[in-house]
Residue frames as qw, qx, qy, qz and C-alpha x, y, z in Angstrom:
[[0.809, -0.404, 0.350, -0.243, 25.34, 33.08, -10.09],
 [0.234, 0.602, -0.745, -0.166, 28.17, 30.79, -10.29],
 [0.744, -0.052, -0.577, -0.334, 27.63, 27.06, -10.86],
 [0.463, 0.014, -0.764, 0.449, 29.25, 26.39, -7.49],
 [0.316, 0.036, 0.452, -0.833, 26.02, 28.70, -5.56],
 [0.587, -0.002, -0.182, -0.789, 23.81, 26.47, -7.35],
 [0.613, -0.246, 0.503, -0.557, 21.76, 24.22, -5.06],
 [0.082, 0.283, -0.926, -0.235, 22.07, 20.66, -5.50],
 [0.702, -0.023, -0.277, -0.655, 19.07, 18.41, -7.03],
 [0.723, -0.166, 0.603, -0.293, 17.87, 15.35, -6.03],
 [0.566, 0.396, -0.649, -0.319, 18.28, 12.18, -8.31],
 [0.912, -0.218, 0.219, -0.271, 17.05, 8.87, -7.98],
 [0.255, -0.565, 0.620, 0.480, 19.18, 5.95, -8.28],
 [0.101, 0.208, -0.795, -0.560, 19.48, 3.57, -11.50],
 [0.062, -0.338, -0.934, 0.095, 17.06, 0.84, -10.24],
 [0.197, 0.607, 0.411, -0.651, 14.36, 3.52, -9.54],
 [0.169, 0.556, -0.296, -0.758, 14.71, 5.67, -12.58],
 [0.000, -0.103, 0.963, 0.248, 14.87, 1.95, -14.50],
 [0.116, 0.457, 0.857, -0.210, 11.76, 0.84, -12.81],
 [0.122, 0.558, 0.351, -0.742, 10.16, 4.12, -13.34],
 [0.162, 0.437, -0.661, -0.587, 10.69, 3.80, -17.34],
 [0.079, 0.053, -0.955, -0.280, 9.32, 0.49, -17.41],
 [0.063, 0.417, 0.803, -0.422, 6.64, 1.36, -15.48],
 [0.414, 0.538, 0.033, -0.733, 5.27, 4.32, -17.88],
 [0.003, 0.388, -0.850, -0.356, 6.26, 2.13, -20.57],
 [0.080, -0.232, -0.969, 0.010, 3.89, -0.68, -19.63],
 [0.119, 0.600, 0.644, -0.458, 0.92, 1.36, -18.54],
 [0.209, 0.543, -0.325, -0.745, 1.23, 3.48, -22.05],
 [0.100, 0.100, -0.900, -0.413, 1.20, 0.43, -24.02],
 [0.012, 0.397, 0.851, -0.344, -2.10, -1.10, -21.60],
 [0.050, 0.546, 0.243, -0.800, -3.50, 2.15, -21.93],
 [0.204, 0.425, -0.496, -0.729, -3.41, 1.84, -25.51],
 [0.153, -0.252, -0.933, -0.207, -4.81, -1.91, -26.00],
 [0.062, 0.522, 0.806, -0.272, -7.62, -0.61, -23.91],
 [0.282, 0.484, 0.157, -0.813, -8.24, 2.14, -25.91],
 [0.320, 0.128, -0.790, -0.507, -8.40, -0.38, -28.92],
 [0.086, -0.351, -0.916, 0.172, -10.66, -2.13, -26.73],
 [0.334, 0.600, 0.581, -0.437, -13.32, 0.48, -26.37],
 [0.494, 0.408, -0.185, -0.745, -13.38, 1.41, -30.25],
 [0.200, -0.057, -0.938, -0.277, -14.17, -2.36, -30.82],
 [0.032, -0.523, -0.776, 0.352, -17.25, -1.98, -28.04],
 [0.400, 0.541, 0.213, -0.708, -18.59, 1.01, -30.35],
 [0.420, 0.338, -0.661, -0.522, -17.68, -0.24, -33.88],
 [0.688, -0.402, 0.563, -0.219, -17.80, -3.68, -32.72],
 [0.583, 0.690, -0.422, -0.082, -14.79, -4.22, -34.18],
 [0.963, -0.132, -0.228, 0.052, -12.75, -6.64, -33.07],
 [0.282, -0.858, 0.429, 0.027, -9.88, -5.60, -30.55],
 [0.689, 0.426, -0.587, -0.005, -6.48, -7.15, -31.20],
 [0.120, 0.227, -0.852, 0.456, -6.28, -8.42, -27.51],
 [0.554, -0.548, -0.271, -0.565, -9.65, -9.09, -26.31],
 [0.159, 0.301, -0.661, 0.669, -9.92, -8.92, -22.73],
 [0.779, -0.172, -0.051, -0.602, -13.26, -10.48, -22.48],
 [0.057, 0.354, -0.898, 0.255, -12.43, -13.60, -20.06],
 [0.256, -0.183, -0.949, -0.022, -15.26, -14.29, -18.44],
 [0.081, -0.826, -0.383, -0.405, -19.00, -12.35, -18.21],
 [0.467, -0.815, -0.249, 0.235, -17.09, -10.76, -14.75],
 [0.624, -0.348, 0.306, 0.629, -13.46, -10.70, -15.79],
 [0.363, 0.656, 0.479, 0.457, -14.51, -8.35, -19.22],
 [0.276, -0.248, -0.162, 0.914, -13.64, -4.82, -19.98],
 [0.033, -0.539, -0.545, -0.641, -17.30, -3.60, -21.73],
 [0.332, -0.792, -0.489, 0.154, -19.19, -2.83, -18.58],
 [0.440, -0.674, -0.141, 0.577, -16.29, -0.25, -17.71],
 [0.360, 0.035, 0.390, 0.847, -15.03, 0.61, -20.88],
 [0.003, -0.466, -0.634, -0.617, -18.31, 1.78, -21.73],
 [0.509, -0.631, -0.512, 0.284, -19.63, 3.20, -18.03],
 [0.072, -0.994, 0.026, -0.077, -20.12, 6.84, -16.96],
 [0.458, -0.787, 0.363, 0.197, -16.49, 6.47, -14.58],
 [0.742, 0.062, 0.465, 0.478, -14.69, 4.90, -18.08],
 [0.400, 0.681, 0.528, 0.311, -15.73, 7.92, -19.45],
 [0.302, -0.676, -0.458, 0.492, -15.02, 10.79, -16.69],
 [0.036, -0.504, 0.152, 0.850, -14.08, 13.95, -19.63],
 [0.637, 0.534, 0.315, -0.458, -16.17, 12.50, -22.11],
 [0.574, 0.564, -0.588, -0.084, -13.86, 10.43, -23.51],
 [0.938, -0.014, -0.343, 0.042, -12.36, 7.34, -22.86],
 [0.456, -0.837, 0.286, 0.096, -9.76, 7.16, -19.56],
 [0.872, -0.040, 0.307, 0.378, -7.49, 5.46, -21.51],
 [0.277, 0.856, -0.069, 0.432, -6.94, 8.70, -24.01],
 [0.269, -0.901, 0.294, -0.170, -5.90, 10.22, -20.33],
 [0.631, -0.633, 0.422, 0.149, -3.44, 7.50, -19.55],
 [0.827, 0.414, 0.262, 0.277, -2.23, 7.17, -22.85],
 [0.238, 0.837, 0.163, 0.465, -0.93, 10.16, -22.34],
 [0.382, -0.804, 0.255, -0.377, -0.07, 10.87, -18.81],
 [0.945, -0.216, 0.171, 0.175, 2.34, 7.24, -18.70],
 [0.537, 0.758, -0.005, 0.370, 4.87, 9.60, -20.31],
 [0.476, -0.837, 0.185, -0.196, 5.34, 11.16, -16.96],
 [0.809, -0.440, 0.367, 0.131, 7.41, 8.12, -15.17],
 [0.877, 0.081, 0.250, 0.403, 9.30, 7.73, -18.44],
 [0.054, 0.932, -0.110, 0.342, 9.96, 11.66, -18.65],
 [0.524, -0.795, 0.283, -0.115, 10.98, 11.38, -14.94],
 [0.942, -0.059, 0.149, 0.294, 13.36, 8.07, -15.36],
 [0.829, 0.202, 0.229, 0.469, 15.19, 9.63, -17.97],
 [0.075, -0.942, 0.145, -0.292, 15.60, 13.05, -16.91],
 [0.766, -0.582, 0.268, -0.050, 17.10, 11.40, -14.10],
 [0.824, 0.055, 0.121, 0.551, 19.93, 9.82, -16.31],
 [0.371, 0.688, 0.062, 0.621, 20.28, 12.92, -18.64],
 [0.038, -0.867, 0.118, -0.482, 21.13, 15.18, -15.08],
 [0.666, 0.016, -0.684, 0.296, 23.56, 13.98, -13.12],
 [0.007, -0.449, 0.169, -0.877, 23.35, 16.91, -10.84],
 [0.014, -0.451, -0.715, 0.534, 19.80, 16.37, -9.84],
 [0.176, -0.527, -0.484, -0.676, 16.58, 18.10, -10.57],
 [0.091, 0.251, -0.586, 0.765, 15.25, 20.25, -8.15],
 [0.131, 0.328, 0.845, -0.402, 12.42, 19.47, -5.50],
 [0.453, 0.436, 0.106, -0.771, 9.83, 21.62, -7.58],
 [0.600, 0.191, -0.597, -0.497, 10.08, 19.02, -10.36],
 [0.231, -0.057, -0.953, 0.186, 10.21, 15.65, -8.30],
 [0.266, 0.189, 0.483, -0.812, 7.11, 17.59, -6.24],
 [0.436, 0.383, -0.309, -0.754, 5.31, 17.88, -9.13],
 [0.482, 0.045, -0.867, -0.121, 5.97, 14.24, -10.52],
 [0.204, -0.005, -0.964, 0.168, 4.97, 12.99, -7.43],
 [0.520, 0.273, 0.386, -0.712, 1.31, 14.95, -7.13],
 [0.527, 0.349, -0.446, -0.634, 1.05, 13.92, -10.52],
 [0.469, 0.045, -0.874, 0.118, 1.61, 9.65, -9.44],
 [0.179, 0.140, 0.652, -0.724, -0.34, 10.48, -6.23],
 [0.536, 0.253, 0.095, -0.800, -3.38, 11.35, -8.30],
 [0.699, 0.203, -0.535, -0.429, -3.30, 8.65, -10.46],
 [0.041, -0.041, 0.852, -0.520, -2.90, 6.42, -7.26],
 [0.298, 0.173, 0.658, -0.669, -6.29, 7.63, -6.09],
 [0.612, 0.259, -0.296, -0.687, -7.77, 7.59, -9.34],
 [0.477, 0.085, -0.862, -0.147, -7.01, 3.56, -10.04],
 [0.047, 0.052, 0.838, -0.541, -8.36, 3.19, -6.48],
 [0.419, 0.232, 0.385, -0.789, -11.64, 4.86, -7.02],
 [0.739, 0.274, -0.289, -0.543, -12.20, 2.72, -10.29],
 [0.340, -0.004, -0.937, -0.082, -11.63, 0.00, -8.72],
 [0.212, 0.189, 0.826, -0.487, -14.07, 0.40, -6.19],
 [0.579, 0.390, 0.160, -0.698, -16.64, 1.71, -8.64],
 [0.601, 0.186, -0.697, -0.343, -15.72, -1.82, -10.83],
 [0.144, -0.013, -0.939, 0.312, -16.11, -3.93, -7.72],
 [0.169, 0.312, 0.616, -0.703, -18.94, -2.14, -6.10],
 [0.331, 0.490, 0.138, -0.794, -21.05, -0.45, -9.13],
 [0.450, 0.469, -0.596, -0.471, -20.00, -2.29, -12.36],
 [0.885, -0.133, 0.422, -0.149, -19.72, -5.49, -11.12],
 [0.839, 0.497, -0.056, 0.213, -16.67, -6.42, -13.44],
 [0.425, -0.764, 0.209, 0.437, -13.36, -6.33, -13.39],
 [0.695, 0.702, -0.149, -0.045, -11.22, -5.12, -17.01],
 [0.884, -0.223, 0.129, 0.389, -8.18, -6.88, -17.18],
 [0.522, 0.459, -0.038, 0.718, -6.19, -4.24, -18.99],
 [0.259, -0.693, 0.233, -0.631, -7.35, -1.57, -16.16],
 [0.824, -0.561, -0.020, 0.076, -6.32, -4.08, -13.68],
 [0.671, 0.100, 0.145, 0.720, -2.59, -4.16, -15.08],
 [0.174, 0.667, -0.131, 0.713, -2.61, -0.38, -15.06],
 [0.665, -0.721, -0.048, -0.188, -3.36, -0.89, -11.16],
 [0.960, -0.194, 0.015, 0.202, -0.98, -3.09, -11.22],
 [0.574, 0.367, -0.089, 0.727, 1.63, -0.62, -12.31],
 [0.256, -0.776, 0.043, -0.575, 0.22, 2.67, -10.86],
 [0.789, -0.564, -0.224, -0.099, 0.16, 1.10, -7.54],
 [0.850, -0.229, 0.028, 0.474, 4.09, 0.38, -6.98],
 [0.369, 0.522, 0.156, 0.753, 4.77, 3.82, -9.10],
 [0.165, -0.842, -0.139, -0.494, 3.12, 5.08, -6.83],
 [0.794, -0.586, -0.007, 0.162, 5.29, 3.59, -3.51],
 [0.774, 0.215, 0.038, 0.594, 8.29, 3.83, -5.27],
 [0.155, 0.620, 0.079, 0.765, 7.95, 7.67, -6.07],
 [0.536, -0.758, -0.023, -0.370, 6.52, 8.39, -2.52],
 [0.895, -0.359, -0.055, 0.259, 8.88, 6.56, -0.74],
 [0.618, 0.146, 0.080, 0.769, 12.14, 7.92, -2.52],
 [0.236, 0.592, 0.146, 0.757, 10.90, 11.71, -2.23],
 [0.605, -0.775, -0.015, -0.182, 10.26, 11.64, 1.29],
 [0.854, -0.113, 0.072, 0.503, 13.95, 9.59, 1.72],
 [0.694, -0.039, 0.011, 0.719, 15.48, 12.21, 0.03],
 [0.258, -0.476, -0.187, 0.819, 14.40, 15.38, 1.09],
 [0.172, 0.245, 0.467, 0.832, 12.20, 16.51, -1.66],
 [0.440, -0.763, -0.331, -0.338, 9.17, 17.25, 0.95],
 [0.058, -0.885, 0.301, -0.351, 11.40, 18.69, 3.14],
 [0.376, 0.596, -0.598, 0.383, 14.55, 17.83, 5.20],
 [0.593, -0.573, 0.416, -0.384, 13.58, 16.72, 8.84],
 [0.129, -0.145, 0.975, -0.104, 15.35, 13.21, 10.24],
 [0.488, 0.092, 0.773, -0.395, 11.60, 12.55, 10.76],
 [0.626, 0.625, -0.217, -0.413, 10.18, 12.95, 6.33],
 [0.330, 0.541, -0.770, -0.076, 13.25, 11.29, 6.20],
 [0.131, 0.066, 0.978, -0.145, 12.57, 7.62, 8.14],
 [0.702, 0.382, 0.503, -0.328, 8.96, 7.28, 6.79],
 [0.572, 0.617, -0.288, -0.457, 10.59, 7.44, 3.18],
 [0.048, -0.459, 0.851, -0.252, 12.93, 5.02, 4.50],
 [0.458, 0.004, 0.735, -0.500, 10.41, 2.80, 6.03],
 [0.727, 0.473, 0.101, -0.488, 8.11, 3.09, 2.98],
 [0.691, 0.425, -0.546, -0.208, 10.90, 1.62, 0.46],
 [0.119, 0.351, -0.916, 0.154, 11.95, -1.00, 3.23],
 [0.389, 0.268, 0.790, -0.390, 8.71, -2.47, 3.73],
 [0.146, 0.368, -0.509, -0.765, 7.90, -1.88, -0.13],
 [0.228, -0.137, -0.950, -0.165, 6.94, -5.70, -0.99],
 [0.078, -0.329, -0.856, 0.392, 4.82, -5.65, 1.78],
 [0.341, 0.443, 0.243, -0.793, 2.76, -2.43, 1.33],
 [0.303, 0.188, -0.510, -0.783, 2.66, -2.92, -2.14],
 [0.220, -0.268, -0.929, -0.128, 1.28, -6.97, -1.93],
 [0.034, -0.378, -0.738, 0.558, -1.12, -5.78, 0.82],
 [0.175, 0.348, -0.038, -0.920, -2.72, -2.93, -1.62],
 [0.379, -0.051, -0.698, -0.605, -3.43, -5.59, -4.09],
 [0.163, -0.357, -0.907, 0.155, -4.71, -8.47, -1.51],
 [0.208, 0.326, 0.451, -0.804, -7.45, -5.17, -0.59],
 [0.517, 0.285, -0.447, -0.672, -8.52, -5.00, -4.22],
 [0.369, 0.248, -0.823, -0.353, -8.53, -8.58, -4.61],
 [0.007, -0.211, -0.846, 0.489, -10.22, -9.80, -1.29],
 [0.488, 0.411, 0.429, -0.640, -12.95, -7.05, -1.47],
 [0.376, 0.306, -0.666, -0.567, -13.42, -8.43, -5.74],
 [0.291, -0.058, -0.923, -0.244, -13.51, -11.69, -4.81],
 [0.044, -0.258, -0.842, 0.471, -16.03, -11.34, -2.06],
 [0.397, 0.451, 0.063, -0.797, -18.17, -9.02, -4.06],
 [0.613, 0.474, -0.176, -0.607, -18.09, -10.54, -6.80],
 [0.914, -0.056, 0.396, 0.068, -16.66, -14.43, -6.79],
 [0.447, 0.733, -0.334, -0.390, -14.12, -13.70, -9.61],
 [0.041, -0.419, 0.899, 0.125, -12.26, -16.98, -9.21],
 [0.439, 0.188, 0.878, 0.034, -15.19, -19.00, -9.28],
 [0.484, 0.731, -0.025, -0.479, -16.66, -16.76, -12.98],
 [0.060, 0.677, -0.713, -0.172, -13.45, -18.46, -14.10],
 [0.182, -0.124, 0.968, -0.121, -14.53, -22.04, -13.81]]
């Protein structure tokens, strides 16, 4: 096969690929403080960030809590590990100008999908079950969340779930109206928190 029968890839641009780096980046690091956080809540050693704020705002309850646990280990092992992804993807993305084809971007983006629904379901089971909320697994929300619009948005835009006009204006839609989905995802988290659980007035 000559190089000119072989099917062009997809490639985000800079700003994406950028963001997508910084975003594994940050949620690797987070991932890590909070796994220093839960060997201070068995040794009880002293973490080198503590993220104990205020008896709600505190990462023991979760760190320590069947769904903090979910392979019998700490989730933070898993996202210490799996924040590699976005900074794989970013820089694949420089290193091929070509493009990468739709089986890898597919992939990435089940892989950011899941960890979507995961951050969702521990937050409701910290709002609803734990009563707490850990500030270092709030900042991985806080990343996951947009990783996850970003990566959905751009692979529907450009044809990596398949080619119709119509894939193609909801990817469209999704990164123009970005801000907005994204703010609105938190204000769900944060609305049903504060009404469960008063976090702004734990703070005072």
């Amino acid at each position: 096969m000559n190089r000119e029968s072989i099917p062009a890839g997809h490639r985000p641009g800079r700003a994406l690929s950028v963001w997508w780096i910084v975003a594994g980046a940050t949620g690797g690091i987070v991932a890590f403080l909070l796994y220093l956080e839960y060997i201070g809540q068995l040794t009880g050693a002293t973490p080198l960030i503590s993220c104990s704020i205020s008896p709600i705002v505190t990462c023991g309850p979760n760190l320590l809590s069947p769904g903090g646990n979910l392979l019998g280990f700490s989730n933070s092992i898993i996202g210490i590990m799996l924040f590699f992804g976005p900074i794989y993807a970013g820089a694949a993305a420089f290193a091929a100008p070509a493009g990468l084809r739709s089986w890898f971007w597919r992939v990435y983006g089940l892989f950011v999908a899941g960890a979507f629904v995961f951050v969702h379901v521990l937050a409701y089971r910290s709002v609803f079950e734990y009563g707490s909320l850990c500030p270092w697994c709030m900042v991985i929300w806080l990343v996951t969340i947009p990783l996850f619009w970003t990566v959905t948005g751009w692979t529907l835009r450009d044809g990596v779930w398949g080619s119709g006009p119509g894939v193609r204006r909801v990817g469209a839609a999704v990164l123009s109206w970005l801000p907005l989905i994204v703010v609105a995802d938190y204000l769900v988290i944060a609305v049903a928190a504060q009404l469960r659980l008063d976090v702004i007035g734990s703070l005072f």
